[in-house]
mmCIF file of the C-alpha atoms, coordinates in Angstrom:
data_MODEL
# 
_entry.id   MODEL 
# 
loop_
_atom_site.group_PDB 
_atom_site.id 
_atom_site.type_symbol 
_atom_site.label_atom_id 
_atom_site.label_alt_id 
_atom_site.label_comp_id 
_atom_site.label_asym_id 
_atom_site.label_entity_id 
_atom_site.label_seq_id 
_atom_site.pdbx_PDB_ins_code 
_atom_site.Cartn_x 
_atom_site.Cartn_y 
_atom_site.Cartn_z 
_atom_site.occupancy 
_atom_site.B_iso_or_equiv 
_atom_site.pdbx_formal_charge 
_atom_site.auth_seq_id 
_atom_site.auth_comp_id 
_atom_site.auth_asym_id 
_atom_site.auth_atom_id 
_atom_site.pdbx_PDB_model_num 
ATOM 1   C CA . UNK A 1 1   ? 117.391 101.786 88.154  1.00 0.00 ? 1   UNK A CA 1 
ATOM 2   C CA . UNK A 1 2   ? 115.617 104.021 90.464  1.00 0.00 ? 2   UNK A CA 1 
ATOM 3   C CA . UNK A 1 3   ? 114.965 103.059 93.730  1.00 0.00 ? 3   UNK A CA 1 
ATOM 4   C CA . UNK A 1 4   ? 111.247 102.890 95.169  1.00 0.00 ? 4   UNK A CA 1 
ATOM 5   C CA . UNK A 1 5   ? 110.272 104.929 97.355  1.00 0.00 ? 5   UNK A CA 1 
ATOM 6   C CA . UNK A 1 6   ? 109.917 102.522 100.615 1.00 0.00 ? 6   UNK A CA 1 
ATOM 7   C CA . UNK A 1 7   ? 113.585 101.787 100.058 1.00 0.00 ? 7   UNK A CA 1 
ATOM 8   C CA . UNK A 1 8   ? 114.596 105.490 100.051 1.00 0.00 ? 8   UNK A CA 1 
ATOM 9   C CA . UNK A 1 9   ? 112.241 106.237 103.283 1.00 0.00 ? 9   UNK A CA 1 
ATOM 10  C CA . UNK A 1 10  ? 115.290 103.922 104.787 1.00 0.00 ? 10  UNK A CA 1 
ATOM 11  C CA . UNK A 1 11  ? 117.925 104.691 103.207 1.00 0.00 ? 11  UNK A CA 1 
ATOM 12  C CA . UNK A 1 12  ? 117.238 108.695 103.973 1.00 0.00 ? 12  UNK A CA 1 
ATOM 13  C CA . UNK A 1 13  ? 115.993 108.550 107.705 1.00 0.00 ? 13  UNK A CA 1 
ATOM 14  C CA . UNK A 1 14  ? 117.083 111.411 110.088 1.00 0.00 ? 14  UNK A CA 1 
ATOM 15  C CA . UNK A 1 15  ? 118.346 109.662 113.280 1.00 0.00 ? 15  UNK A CA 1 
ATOM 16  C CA . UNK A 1 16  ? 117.640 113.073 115.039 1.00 0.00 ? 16  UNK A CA 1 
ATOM 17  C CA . UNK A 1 17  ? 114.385 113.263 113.995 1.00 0.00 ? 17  UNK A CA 1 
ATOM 18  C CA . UNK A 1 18  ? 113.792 109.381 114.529 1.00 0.00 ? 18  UNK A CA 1 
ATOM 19  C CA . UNK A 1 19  ? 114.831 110.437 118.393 1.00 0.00 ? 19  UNK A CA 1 
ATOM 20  C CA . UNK A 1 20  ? 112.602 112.936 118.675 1.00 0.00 ? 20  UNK A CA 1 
ATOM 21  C CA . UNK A 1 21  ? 109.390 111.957 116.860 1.00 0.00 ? 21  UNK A CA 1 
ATOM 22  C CA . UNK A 1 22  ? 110.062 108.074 115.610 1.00 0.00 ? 22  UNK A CA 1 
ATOM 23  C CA . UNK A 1 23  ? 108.434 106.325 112.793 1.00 0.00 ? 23  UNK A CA 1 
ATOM 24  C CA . UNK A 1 24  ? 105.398 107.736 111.988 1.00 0.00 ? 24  UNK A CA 1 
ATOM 25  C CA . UNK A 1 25  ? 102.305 104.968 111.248 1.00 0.00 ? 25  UNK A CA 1 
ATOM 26  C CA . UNK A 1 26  ? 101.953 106.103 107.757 1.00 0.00 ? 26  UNK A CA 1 
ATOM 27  C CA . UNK A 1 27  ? 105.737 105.476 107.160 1.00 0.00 ? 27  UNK A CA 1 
ATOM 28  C CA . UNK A 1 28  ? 105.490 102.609 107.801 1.00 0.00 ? 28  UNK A CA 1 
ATOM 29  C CA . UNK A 1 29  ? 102.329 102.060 105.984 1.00 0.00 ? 29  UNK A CA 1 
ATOM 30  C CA . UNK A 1 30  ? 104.216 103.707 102.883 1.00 0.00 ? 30  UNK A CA 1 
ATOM 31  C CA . UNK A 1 31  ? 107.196 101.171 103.249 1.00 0.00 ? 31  UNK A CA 1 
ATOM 32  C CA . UNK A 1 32  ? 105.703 97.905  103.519 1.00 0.00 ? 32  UNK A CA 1 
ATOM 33  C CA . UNK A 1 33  ? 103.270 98.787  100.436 1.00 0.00 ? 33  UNK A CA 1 
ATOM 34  C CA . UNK A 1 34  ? 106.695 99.315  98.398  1.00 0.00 ? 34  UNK A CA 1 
ATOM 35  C CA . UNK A 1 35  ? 108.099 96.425  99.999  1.00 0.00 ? 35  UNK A CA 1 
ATOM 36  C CA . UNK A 1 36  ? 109.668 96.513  103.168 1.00 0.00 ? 36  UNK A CA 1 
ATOM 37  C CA . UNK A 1 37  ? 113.397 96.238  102.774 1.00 0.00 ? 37  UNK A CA 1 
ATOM 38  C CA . UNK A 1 38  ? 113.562 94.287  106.104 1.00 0.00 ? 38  UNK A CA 1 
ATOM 39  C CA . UNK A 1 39  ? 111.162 91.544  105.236 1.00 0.00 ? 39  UNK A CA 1 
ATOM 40  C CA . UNK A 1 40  ? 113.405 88.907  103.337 1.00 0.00 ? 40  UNK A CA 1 
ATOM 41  C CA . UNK A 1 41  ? 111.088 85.959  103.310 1.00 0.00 ? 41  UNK A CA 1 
ATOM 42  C CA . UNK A 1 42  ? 112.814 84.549  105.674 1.00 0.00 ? 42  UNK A CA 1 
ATOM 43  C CA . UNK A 1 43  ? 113.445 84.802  109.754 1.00 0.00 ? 43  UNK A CA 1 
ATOM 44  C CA . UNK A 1 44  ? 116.257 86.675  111.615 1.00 0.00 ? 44  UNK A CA 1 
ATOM 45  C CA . UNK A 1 45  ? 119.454 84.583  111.506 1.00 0.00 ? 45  UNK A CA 1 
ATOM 46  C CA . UNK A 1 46  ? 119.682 86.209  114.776 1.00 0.00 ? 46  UNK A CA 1 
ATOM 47  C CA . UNK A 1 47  ? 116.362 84.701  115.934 1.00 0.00 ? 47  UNK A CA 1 
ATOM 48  C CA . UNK A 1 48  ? 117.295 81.604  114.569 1.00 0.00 ? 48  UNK A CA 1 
ATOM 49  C CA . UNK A 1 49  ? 120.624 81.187  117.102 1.00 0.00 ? 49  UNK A CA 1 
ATOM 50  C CA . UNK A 1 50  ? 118.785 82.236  119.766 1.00 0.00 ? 50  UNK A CA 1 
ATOM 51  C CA . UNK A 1 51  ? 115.743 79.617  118.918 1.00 0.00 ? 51  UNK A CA 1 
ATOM 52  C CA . UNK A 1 52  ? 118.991 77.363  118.406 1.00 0.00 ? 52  UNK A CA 1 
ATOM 53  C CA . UNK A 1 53  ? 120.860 78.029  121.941 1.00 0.00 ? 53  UNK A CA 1 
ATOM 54  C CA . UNK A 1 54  ? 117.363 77.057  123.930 1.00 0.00 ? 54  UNK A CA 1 
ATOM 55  C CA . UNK A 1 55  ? 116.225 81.279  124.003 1.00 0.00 ? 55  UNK A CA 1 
ATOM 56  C CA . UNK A 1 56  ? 112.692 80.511  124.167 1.00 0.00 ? 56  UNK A CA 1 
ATOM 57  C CA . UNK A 1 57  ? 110.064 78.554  126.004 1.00 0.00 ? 57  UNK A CA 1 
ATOM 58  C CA . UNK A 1 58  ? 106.657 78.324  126.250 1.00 0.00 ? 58  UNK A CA 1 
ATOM 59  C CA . UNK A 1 59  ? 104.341 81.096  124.840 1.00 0.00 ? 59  UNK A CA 1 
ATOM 60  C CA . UNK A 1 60  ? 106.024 83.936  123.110 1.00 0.00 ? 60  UNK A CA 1 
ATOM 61  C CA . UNK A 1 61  ? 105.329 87.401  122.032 1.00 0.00 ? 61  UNK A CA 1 
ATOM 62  C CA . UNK A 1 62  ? 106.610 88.739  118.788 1.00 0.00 ? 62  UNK A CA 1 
ATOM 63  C CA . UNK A 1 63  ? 106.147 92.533  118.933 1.00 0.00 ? 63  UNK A CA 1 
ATOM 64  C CA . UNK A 1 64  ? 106.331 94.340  115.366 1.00 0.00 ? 64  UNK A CA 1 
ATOM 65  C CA . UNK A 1 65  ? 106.193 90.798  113.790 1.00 0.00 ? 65  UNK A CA 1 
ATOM 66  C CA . UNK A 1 66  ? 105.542 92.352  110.062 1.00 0.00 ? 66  UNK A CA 1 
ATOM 67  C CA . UNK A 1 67  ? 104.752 89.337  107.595 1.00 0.00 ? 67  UNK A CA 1 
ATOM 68  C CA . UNK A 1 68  ? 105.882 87.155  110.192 1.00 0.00 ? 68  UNK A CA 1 
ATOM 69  C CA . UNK A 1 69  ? 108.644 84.893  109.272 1.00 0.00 ? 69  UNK A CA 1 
ATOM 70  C CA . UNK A 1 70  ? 109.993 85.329  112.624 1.00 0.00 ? 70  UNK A CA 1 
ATOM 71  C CA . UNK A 1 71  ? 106.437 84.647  114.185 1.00 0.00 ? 71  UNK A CA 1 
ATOM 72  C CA . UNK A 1 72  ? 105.981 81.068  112.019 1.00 0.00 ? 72  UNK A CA 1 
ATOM 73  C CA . UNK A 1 73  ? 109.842 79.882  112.553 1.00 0.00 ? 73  UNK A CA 1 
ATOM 74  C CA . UNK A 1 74  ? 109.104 79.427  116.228 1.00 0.00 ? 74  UNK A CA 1 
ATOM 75  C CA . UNK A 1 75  ? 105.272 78.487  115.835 1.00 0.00 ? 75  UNK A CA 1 
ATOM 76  C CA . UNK A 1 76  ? 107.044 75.718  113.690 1.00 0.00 ? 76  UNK A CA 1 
ATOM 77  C CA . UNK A 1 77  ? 109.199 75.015  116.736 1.00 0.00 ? 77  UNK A CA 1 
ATOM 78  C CA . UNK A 1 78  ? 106.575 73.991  118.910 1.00 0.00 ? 78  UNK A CA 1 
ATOM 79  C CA . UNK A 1 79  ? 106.231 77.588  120.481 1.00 0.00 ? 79  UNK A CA 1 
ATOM 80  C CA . UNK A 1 80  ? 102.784 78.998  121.494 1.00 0.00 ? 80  UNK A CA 1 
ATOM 81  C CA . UNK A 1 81  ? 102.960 82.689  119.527 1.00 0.00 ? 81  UNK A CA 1 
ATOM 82  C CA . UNK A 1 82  ? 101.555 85.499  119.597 1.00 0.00 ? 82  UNK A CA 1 
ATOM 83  C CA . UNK A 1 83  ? 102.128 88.027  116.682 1.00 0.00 ? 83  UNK A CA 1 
ATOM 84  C CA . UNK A 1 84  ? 101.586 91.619  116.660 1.00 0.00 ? 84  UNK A CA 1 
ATOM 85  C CA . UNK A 1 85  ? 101.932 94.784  114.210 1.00 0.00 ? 85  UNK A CA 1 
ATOM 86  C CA . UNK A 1 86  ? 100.305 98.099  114.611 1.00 0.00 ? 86  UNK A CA 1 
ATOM 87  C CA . UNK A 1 87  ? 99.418  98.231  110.895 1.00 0.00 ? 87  UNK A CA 1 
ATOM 88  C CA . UNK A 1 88  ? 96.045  96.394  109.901 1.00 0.00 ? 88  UNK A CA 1 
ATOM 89  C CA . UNK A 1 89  ? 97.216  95.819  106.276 1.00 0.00 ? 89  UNK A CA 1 
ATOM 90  C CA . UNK A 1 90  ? 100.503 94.046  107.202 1.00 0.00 ? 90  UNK A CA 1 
ATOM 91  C CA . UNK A 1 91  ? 98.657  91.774  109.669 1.00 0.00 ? 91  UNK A CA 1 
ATOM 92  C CA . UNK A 1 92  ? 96.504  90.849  106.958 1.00 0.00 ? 92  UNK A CA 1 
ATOM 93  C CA . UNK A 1 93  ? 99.024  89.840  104.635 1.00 0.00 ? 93  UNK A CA 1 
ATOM 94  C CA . UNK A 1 94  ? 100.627 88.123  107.360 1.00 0.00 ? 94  UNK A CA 1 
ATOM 95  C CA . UNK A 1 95  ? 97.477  85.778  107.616 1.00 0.00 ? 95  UNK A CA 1 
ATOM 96  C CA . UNK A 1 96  ? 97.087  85.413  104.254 1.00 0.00 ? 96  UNK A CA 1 
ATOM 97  C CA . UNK A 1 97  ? 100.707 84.138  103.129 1.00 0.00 ? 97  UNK A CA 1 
ATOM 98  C CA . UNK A 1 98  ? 100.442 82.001  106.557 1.00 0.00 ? 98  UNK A CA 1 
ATOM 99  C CA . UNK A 1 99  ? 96.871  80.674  106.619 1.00 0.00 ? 99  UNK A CA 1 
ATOM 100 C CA . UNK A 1 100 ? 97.792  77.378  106.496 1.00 0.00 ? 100 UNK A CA 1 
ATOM 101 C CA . UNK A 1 101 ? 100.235 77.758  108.964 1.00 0.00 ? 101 UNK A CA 1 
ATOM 102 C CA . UNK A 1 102 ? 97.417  79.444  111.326 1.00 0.00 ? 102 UNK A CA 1 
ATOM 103 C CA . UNK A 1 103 ? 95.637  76.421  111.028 1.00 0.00 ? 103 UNK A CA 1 
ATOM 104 C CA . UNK A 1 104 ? 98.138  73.792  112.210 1.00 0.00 ? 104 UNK A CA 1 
ATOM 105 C CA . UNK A 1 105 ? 100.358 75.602  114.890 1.00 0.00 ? 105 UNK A CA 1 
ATOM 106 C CA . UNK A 1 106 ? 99.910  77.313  117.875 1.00 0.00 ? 106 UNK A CA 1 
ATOM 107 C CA . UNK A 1 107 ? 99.880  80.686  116.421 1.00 0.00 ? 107 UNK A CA 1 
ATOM 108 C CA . UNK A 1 108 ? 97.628  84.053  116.143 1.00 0.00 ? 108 UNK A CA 1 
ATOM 109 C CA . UNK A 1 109 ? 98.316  86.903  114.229 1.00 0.00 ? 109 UNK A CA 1 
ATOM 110 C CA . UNK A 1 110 ? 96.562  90.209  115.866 1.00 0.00 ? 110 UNK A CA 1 
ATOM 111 C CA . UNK A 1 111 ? 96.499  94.186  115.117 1.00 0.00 ? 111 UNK A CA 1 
ATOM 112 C CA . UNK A 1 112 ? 97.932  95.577  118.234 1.00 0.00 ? 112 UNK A CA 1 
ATOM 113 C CA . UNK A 1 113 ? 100.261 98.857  119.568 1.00 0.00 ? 113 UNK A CA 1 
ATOM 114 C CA . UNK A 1 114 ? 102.984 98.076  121.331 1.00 0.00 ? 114 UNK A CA 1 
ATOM 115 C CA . UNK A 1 115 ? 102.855 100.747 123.522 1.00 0.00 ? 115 UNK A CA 1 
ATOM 116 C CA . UNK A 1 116 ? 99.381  99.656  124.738 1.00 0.00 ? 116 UNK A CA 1 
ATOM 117 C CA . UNK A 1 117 ? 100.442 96.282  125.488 1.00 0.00 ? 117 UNK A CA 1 
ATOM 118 C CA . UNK A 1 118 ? 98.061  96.007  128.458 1.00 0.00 ? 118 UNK A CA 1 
ATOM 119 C CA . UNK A 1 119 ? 95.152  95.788  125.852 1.00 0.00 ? 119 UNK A CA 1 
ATOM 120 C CA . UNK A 1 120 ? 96.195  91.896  125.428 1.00 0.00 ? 120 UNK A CA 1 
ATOM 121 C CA . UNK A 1 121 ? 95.197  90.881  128.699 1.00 0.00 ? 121 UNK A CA 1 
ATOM 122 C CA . UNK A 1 122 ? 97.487  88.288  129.450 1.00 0.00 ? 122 UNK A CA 1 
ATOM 123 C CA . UNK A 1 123 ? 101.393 87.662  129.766 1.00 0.00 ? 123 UNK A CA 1 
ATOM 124 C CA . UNK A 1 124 ? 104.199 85.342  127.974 1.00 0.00 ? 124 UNK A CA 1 
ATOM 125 C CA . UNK A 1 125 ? 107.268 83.670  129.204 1.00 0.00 ? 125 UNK A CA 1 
ATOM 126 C CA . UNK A 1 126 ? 109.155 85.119  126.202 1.00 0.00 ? 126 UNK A CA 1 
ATOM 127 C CA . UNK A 1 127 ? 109.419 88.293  124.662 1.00 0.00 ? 127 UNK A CA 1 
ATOM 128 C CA . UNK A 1 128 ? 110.550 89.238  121.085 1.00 0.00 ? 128 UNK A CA 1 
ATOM 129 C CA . UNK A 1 129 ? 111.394 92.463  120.209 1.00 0.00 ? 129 UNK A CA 1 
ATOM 130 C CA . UNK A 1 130 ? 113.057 92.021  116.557 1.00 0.00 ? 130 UNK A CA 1 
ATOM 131 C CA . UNK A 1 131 ? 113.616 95.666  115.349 1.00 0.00 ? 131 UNK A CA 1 
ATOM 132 C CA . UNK A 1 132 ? 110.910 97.505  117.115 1.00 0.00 ? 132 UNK A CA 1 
ATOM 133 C CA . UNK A 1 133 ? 112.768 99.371  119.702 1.00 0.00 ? 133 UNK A CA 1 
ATOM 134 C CA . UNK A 1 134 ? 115.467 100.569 117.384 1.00 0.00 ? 134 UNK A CA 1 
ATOM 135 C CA . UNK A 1 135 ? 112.418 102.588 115.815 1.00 0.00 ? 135 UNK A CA 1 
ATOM 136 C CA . UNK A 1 136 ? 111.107 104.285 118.780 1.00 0.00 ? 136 UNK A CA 1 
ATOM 137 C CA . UNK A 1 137 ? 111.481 107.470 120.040 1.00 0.00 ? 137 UNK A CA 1 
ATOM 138 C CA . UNK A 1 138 ? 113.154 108.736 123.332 1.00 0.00 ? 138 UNK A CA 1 
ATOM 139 C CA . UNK A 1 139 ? 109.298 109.232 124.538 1.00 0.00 ? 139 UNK A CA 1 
ATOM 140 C CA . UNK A 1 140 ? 108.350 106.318 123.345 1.00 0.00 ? 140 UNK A CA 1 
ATOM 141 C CA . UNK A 1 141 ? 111.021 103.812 124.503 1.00 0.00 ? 141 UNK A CA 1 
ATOM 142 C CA . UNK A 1 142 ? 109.791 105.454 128.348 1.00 0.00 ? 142 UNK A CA 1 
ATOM 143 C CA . UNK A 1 143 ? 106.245 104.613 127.254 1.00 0.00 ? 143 UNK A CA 1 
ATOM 144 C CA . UNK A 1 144 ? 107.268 101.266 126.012 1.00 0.00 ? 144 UNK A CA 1 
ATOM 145 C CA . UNK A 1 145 ? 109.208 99.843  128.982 1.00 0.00 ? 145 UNK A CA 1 
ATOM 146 C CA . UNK A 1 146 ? 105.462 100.811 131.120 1.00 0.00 ? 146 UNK A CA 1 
ATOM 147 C CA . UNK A 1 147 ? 103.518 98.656  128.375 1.00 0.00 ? 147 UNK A CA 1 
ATOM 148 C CA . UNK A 1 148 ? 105.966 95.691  128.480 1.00 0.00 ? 148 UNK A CA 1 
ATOM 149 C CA . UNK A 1 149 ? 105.156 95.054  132.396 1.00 0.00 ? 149 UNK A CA 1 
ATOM 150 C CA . UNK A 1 150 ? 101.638 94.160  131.309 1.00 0.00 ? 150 UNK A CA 1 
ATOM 151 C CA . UNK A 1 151 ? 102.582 91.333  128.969 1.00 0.00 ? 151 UNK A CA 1 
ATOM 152 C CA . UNK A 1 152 ? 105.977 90.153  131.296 1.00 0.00 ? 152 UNK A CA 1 
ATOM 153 C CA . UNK A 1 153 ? 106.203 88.354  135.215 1.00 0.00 ? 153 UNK A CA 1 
ATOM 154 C CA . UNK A 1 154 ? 108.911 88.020  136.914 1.00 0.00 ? 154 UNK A CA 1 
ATOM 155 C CA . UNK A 1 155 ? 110.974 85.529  135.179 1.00 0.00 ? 155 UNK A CA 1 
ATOM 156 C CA . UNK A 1 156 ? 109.973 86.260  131.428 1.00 0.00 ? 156 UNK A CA 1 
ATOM 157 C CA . UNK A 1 157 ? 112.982 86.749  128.974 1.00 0.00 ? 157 UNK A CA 1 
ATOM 158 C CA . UNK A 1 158 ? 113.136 89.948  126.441 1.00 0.00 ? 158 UNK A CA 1 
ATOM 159 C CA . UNK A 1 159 ? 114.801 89.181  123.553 1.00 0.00 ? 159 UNK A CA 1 
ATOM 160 C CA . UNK A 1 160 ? 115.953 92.382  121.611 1.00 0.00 ? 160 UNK A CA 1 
ATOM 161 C CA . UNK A 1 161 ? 117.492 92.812  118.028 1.00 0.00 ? 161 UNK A CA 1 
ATOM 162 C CA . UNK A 1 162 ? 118.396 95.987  116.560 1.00 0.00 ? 162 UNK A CA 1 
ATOM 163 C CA . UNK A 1 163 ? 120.820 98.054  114.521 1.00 0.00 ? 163 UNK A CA 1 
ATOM 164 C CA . UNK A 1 164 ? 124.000 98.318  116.651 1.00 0.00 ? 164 UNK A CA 1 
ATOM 165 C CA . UNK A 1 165 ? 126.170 101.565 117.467 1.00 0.00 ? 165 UNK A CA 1 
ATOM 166 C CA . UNK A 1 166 ? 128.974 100.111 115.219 1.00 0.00 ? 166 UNK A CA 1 
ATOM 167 C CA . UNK A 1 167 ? 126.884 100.549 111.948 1.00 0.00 ? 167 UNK A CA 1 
ATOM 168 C CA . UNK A 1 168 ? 128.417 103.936 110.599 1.00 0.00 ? 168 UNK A CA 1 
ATOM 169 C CA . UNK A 1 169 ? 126.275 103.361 107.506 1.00 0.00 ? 169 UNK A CA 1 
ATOM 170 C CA . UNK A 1 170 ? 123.433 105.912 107.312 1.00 0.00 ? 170 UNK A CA 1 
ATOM 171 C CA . UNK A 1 171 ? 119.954 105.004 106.873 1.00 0.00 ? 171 UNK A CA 1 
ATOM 172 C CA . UNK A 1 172 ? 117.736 102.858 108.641 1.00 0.00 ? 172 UNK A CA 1 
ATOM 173 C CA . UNK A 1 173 ? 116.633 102.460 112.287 1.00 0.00 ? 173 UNK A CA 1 
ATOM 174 C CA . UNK A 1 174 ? 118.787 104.539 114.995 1.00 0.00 ? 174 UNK A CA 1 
ATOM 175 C CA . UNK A 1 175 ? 121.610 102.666 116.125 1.00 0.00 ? 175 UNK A CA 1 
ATOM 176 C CA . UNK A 1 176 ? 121.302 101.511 120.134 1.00 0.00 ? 176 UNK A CA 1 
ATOM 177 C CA . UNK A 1 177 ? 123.574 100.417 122.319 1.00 0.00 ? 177 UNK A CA 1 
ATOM 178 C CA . UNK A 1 178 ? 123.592 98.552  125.673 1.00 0.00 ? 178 UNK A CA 1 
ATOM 179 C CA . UNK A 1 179 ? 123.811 102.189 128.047 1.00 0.00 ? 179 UNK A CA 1 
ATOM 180 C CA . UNK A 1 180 ? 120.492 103.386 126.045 1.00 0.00 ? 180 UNK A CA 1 
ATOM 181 C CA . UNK A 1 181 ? 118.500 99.767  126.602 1.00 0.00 ? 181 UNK A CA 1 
ATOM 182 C CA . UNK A 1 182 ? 119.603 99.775  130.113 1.00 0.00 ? 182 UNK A CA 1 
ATOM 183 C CA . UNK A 1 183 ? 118.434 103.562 130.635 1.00 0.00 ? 183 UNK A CA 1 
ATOM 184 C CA . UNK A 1 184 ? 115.221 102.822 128.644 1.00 0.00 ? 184 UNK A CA 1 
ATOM 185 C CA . UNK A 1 185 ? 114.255 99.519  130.107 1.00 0.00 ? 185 UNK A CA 1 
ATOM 186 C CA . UNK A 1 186 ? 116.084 99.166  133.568 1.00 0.00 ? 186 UNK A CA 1 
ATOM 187 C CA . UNK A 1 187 ? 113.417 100.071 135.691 1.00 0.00 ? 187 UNK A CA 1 
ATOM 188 C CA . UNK A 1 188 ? 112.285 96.494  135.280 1.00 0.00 ? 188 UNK A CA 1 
ATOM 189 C CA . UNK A 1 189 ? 114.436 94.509  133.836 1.00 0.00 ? 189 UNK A CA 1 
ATOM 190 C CA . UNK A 1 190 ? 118.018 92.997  133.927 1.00 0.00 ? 190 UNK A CA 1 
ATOM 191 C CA . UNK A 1 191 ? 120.557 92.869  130.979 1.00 0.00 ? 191 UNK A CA 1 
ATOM 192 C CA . UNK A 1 192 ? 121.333 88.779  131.223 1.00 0.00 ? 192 UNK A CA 1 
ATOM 193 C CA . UNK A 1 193 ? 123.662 89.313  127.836 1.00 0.00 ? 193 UNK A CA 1 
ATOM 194 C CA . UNK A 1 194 ? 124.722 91.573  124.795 1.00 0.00 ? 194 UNK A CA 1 
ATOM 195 C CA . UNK A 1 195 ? 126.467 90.760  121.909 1.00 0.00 ? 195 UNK A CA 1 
ATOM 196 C CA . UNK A 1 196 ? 127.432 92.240  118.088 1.00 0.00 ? 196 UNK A CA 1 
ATOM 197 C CA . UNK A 1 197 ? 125.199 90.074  115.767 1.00 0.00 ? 197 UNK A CA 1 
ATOM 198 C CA . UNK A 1 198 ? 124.399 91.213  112.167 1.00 0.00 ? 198 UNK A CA 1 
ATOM 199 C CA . UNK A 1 199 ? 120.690 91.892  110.830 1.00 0.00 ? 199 UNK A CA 1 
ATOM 200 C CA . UNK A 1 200 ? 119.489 90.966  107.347 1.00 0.00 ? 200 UNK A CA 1 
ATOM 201 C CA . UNK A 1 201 ? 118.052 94.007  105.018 1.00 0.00 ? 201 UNK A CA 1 
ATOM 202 C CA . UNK A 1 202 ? 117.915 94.926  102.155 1.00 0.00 ? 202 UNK A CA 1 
ATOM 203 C CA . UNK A 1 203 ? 119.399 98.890  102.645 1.00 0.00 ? 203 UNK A CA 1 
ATOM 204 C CA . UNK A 1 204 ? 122.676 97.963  102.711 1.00 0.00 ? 204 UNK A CA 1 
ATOM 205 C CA . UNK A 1 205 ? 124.813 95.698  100.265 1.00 0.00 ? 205 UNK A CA 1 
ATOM 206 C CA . UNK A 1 206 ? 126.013 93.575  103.184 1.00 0.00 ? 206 UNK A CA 1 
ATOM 207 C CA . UNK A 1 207 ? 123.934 92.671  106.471 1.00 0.00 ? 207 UNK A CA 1 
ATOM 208 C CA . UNK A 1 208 ? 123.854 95.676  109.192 1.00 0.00 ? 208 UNK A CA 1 
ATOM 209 C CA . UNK A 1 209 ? 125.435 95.097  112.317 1.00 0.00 ? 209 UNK A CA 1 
ATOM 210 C CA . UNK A 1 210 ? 123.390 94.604  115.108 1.00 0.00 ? 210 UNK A CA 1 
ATOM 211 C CA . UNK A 1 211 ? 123.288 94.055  118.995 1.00 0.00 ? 211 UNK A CA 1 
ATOM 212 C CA . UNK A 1 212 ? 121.293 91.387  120.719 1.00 0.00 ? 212 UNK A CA 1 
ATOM 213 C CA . UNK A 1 213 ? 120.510 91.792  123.868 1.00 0.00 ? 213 UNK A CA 1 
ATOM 214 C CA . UNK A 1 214 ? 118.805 89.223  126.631 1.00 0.00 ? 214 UNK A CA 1 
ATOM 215 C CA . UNK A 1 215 ? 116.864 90.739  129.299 1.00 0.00 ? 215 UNK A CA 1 
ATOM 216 C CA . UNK A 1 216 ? 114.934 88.862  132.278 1.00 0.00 ? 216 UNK A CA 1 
ATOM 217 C CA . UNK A 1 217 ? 112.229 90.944  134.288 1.00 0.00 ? 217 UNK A CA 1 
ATOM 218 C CA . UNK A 1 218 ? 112.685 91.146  137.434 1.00 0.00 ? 218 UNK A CA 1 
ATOM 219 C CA . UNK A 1 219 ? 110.577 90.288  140.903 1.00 0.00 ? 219 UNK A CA 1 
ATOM 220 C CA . UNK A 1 220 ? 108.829 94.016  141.867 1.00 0.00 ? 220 UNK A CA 1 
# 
């Protein structure tokens, strides 16, 4: 059977050129209308431990939320959420397959860059970051650590998910480690934890391995 074509944007991404130029908008666009082999219909089991150990409070952010399974799991929890995705289409679907969700919980779905965070106007006491930063560029990780001061005070928690260093499979998001999120993101914020996790997608035959990493922002 041959594979569609969002599968095989994956399954053959460059990591160099995913350094140096990242996931282009119409890639993306391209994968989700073949069916993105990320979205499982079903949230993180990462997000769910996390949710689990007492991770989040209060309002939260979900950056790059997709169709939003992540976004609903904690609306469900009693979590004020905020959902975002660059890509008009995929925010769309994301309110249609949860309308009646949008109507009973504390939760918005809106078309929004991450890297122009600022453009929200307001900040969260969580952050969720489940496989966004693993796509960006060198630039663009600089450019994202600026935007994530308008949305975070002193105190808010940064939860980050992405494909770990020890998945030697190729394909798929560049691999991260804790040296790159600390050089990316230290000029405000703290590594509270990191740990090897896995990450549910459809690339590979078996889930990727992953890193979580906690972050808190801190005063300054």
């Amino acid at each position: 059977m041959v594979e569609n074509r969002s599968t095989l944007l994956v399954k053959l991404a460059d990591p160099e050129i995913l350094r140096s130029r990242g996931v282009p908008k119409e890639v993306y666009e391209a994968i989700y209308a073949g069916g993105a082999p990320w979205e499982m219909g079903r949230p993180q089991p990462e997000v769910v431990n996390i949710e689990k150990a007492g991770g989040f409070r209060g309002s939260v952010l979900d950056i790059g939320c997709g169709l939003g399974e992540n976004a609903i799991f904690l609306a469900q929890k009693g979590y004020a959420v905020h959902a975002i995705d660059f890509l008009n289409s995929v925010i769309e679907r994301a309110r249609d397959r949860h309308r009646a969700e949008c109507e009973s919980l504390r939760i918005v779905f809106e078309v929004a860059d991450a890297l122009s965070l600022d453009r929200l106007g307001r900040t969260f006491d969580c952050v969720l970051d489940a496989g966004m930063f693993h796509g960006l560029s060198d630039p663009e990780r600089l450019a994202y650590e600026q935007s994530l001061r308008a949305v975070s005070v002193p105190g808010t928690t940064l939860h980050m998910i992405g494909f770990s260093k020890e998945e030697t499979r190729p394909g798929g998001a560049r691999r991260i480690g804790v040296d790159e999120v600390r050089a990316s993101l230290g000029a405000s914020w703290d590594i509270r934890s990191a740990r090897q996790t896995e990450w549910d997608v459809k690339v590979f035959a078996t889930p990727a391995k992953a890193l979580a990493v906690e972050l808190v922002r801190r005063a300054g």
